[in-house]
C-alpha positions as CSV (number, residue, x, y, z in Angstrom):
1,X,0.0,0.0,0.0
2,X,1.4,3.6,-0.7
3,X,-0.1,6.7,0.2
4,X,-0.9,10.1,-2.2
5,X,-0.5,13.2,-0.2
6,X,-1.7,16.2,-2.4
7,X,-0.9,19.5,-1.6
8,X,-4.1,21.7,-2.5
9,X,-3.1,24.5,-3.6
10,X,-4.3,25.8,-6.7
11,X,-2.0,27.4,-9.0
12,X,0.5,24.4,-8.7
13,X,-2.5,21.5,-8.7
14,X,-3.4,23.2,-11.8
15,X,-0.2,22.9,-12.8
16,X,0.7,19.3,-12.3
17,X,-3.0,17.6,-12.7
18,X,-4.7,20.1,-15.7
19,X,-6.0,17.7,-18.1
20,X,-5.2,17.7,-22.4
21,X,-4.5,15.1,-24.6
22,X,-0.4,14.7,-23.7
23,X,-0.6,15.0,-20.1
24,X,-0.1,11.5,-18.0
25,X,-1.1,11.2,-14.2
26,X,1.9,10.6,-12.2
27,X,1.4,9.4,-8.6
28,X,4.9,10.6,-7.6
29,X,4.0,14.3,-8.4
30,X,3.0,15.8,-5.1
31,X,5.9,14.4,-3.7
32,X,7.5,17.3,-5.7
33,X,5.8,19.9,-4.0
34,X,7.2,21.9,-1.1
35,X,5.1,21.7,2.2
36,X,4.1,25.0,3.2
37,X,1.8,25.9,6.0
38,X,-0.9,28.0,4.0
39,X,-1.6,24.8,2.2
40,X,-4.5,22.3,2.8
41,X,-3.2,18.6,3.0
42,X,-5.6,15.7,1.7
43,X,-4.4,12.0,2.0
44,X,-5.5,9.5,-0.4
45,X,-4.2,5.9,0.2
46,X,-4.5,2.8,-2.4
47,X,-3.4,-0.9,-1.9
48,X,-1.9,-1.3,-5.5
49,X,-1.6,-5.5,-4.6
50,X,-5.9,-5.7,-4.0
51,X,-7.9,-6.3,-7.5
52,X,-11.6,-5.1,-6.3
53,X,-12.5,-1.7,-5.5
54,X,-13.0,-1.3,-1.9
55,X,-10.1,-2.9,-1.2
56,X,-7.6,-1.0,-3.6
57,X,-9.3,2.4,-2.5
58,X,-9.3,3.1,1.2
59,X,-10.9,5.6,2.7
60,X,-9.7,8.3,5.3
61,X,-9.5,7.3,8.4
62,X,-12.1,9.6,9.7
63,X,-14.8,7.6,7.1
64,X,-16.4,4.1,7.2
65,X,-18.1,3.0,4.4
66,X,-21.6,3.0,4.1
67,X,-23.0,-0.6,5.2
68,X,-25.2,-2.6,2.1
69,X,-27.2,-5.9,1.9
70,X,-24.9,-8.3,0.2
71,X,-27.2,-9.1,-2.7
72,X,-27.4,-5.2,-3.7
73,X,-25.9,-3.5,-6.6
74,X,-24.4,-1.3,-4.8
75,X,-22.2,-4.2,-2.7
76,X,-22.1,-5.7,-6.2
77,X,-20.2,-2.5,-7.6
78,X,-17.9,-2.0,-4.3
79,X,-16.5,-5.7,-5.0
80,X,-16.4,-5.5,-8.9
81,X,-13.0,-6.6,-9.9
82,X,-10.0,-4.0,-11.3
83,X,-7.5,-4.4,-13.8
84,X,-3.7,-3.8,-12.3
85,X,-3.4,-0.4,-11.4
86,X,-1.0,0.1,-14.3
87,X,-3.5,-1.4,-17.3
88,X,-4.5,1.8,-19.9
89,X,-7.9,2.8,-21.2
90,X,-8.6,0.6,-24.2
91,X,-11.3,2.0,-27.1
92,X,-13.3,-0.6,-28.4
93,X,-10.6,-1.1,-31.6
94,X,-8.0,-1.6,-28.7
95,X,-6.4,1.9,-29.3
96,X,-5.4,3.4,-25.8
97,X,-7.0,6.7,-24.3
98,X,-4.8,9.1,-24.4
99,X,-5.9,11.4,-21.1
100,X,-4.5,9.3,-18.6
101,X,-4.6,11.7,-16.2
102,X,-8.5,11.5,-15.4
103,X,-8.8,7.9,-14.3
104,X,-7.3,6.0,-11.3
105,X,-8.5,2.2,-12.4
106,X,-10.0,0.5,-14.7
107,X,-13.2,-2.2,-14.8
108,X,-12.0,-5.5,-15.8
109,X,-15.1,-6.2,-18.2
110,X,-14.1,-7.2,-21.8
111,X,-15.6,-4.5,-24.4
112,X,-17.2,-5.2,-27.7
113,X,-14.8,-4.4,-30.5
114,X,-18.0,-1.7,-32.2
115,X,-18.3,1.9,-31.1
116,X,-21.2,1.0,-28.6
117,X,-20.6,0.6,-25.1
118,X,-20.6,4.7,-24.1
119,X,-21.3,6.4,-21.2
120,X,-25.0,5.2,-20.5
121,X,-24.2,1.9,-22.3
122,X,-21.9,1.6,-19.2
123,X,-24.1,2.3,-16.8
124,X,-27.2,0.1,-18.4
125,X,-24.1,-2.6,-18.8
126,X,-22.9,-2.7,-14.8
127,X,-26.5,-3.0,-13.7
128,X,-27.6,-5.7,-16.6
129,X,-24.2,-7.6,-15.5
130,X,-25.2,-7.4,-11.3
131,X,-28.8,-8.6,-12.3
132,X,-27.0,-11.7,-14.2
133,X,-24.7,-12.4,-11.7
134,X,-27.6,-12.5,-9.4
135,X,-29.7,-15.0,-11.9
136,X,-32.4,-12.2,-11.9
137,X,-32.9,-13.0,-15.2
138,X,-36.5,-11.6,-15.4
139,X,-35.6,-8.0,-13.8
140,X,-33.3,-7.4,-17.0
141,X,-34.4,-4.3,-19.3
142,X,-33.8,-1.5,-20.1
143,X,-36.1,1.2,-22.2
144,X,-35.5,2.2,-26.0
145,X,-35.5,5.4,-26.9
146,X,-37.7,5.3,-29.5
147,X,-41.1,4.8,-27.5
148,X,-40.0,4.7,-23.7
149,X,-40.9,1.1,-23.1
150,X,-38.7,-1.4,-21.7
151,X,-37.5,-4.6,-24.0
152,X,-36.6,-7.5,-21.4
153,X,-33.5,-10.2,-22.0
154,X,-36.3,-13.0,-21.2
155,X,-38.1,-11.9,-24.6
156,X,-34.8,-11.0,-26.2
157,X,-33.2,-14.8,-25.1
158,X,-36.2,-16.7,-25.6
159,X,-35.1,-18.7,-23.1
160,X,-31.6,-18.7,-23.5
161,X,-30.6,-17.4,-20.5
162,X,-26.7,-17.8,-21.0
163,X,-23.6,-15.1,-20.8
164,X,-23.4,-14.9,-24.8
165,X,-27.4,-14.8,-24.6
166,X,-26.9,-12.1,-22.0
167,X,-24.0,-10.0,-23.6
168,X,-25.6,-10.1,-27.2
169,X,-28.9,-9.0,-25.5
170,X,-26.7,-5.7,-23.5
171,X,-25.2,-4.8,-27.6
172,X,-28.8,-5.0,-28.8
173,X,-29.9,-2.1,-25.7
174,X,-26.5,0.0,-27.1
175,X,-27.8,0.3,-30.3
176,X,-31.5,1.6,-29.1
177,X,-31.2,3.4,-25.6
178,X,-29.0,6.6,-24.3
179,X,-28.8,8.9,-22.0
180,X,-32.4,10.4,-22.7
181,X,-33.9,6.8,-22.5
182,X,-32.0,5.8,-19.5
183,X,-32.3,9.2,-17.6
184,X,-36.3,9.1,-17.8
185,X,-36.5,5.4,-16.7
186,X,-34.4,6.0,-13.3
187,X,-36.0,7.8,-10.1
188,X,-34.6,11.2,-9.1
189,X,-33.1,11.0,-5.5
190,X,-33.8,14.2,-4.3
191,X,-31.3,15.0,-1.7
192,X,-27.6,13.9,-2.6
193,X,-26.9,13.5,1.3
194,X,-29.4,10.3,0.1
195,X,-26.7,9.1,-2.2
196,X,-26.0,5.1,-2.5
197,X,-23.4,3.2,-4.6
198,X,-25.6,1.9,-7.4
199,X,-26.5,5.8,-8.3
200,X,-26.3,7.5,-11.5
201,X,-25.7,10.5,-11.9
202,X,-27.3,11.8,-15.4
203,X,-28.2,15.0,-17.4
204,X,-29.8,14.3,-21.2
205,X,-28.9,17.0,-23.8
206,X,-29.2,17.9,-27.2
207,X,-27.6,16.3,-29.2
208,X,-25.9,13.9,-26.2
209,X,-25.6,13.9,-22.4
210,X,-23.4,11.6,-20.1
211,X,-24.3,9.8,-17.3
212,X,-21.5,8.6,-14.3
213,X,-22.0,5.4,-11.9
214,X,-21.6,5.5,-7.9
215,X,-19.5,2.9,-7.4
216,X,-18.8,3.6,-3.2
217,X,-19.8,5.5,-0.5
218,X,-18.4,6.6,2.4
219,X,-19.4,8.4,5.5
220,X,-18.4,9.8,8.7
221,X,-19.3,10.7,12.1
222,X,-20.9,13.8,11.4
223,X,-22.8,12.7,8.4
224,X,-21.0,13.5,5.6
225,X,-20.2,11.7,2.6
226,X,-17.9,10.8,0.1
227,X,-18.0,8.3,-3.2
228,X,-17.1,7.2,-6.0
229,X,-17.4,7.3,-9.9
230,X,-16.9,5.1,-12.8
231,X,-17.6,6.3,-16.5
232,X,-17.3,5.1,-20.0
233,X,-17.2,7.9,-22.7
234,X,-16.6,8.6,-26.3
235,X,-15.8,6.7,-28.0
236,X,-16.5,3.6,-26.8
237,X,-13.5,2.3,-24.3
238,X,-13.4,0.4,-21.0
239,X,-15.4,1.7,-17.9
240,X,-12.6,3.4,-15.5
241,X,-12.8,4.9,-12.1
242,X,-12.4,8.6,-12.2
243,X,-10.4,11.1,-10.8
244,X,-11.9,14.2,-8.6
245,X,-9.9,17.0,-11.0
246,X,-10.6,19.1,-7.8
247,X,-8.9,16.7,-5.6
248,X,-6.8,14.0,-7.7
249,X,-8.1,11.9,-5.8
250,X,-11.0,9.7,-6.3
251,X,-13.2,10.6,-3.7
252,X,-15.9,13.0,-3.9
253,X,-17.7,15.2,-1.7
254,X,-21.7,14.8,-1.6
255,X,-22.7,18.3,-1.4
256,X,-25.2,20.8,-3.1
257,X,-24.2,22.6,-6.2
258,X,-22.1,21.0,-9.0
259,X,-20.2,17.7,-9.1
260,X,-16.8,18.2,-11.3
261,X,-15.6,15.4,-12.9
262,X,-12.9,15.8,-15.3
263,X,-15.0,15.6,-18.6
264,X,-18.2,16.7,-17.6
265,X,-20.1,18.5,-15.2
266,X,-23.5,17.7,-13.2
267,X,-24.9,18.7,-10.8
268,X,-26.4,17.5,-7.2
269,X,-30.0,17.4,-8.4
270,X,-28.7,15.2,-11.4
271,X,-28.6,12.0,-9.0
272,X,-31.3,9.3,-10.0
273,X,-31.5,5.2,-9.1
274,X,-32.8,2.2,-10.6
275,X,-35.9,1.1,-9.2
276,X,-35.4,-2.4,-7.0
């Protein structure tokens, strides 16, 4: 395990963690900076050796996270297994992402070489896989976009309730649900101090929106939280676990107003859930 120590100060955090095309996150880069007492210390710690989430990302000391039933998405997501720490952002024709500077870990889920699998593909595509895993084979759909009405894997299978079944069923959603479809199928939260892992947030927009996953939550004494977001984007590349551009770190704060994230931004009231 090895600890990041950022020093938050803006003019050189700007500096070191400003995102463009060339740029590569470096862990050893606040080590760099000189410690100075005007500056605000915030300690992020991973175990590099632990392949799910909550055990590569550890929490401060000062947060616990959030207890969940063991059969919920939400536990599902806090277990789901990572690549090495080191593996890159693949597109869907295996050509790496070049911001590496956004993104702390990566989902190890295989990808469909077609330009599909986006950012509410991703979302649809962790839920449809927790649902499989769980042999809830019924509660699979998702709605088109077309008419707002859900198509289900058991029509879509006709019986065939296998993983090829399954992940040519999740390709078929790509091509006919997005942000617009999935947004007005999920239920708005209301209060963000209400957040759970298994979350989305979401905004729909002309002509495309994006829509984030809440992989973890944490939360301490006093009632505040803290989480965790995975995204796909485009084009279509492997889900990773993002940054907090306002941090480096990949915990973020559950308050009002907007939610950064480093290539889009929501805000709080942009929280929704899948209905149980």
């Amino acid at each position: 395990m090895y600890k990041l120590t950022l020093f938050l100060l803006s003019s050189l955090f700007l500096g070191l963690f400003a995102c463009d095309q060339t740029s590569e996150f470096n862990f050893n880069n606040a080590k760099n900076i000189n410690n100075d007492a005007s500056v605000n210390i915030f300690t992020y710690e991973i175990d590099s050796s632990k392949t799910t989430l909550s055990e590569r990302f550890v929490p401060n000391s000062d947060f616990k996270r959030v207890k969940l039933d063991s059969n919920s998405f939400g536990f599902y997501l806090r277990n789901i297994n990572l690549f090495p720490l080191e593996h890159i952002v693949k597109y869907y024709n295996g050509a790496e992402k070049p911001k590496r500077d956004i993104y702390c870990s990566v989902i190890d889920q295989e990808i469909d070489p077609v330009d599909l699998q986006q950012c509410a593909d991703a979302v649809m595509r962790l839920r449809g896989e927790y649902l499989f895993a769980q042999k809830r084979y019924k509660d699979i759909h998702f709605n088109f976009l077309s008419d707002g009405k859900p198509r289900y894997f058991k029509d879509y299978g006709n019986g065939n309730f296998s993983y090829p079944s399954f992940r040519k069923y999740m390709k078929h959603i790509f091509s006919y649900a997005n942000t617009g479809s999935l947004h007005d199928e999920l239920i708005a939260v209301g209060n963000i101090k209400d957040i759970q892992p298994g979350d989305v947030f979401i905004q729909k927009r002309t002509p495309y929106g994006h829509a984030v996953t809440v992989m973890d939550v944490v939360v301490n004494s006093d009632g505040e939280k803290q989480f965790i977001l995975s995204q796909s984007y485009m084009p279509a590349q492997e889900t990773q676990i993002l940054l907090n551009p306002d941090t480096g770190t990949v915990w973020f704060e559950a308050k009002e107003g907007e939610i950064n994230t480093p290539e889009w931004t929501f805000i709080s009231s942009d929280l929704r859930r899948f209905k149980e």
